[in-house]
Structures are given as C-alpha cells and as structure tokens.
C-alpha positions as CSV (number, residue, x, y, z in Angstrom):
1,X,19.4,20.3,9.3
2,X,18.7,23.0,7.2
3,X,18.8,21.3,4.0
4,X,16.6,18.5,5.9
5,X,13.8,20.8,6.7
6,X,13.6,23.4,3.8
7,X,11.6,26.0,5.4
8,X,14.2,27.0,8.0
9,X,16.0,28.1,5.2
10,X,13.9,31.1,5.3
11,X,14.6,32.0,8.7
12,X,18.4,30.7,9.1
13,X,21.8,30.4,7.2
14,X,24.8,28.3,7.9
15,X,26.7,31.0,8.5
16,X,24.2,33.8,9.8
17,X,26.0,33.2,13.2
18,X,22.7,31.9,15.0
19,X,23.3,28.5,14.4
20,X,25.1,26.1,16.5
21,X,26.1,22.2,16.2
22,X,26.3,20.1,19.0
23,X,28.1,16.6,19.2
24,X,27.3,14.7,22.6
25,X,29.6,11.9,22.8
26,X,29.1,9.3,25.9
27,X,26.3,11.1,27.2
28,X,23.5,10.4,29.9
29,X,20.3,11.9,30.4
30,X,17.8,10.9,32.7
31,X,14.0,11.3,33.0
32,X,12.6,12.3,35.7
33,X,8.7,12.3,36.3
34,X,6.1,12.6,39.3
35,X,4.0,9.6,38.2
36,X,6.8,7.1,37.3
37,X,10.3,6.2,38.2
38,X,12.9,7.8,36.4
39,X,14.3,6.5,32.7
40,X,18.1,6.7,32.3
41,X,19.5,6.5,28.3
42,X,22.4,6.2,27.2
43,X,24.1,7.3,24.1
C-alpha cells in the first residue's frame, strides 16, 4: 500500500506499529439500502 500511494509514506511506516494487513478469505458482505433490495458479494 504504501509503496502504491507515496504520500502515506509521510504519515506511516511498515513497522511504525499503526499499520495492519488484513486477508478475508471466503467472505460475504451484504448491502443493505432504504431505496433498493440488498446486494450480496462474494469473495
């Protein structure tokens, strides 16, 4: 991320201890809305 996006190098480090990495594996998240039905994805 970090070396993606260059200017967050000015705010964070790898190793500063305020930086965390997620991996979602088999996940579902669903969208919920007042003016439509809901969207379900998958990944």
């Amino acid at each position: 991320m970090l070396d993606a996006n260059p200017v967050l190098k000015e705010m964070y480090a790898a190793d500063d201890g305020n930086c965390e990495v997620l991996y979602l594996k088999d996940a579902t998240a669903t969208f919920y809305s007042f003016t439509s039905a809901p969207k379900t994805v998958k990944f």
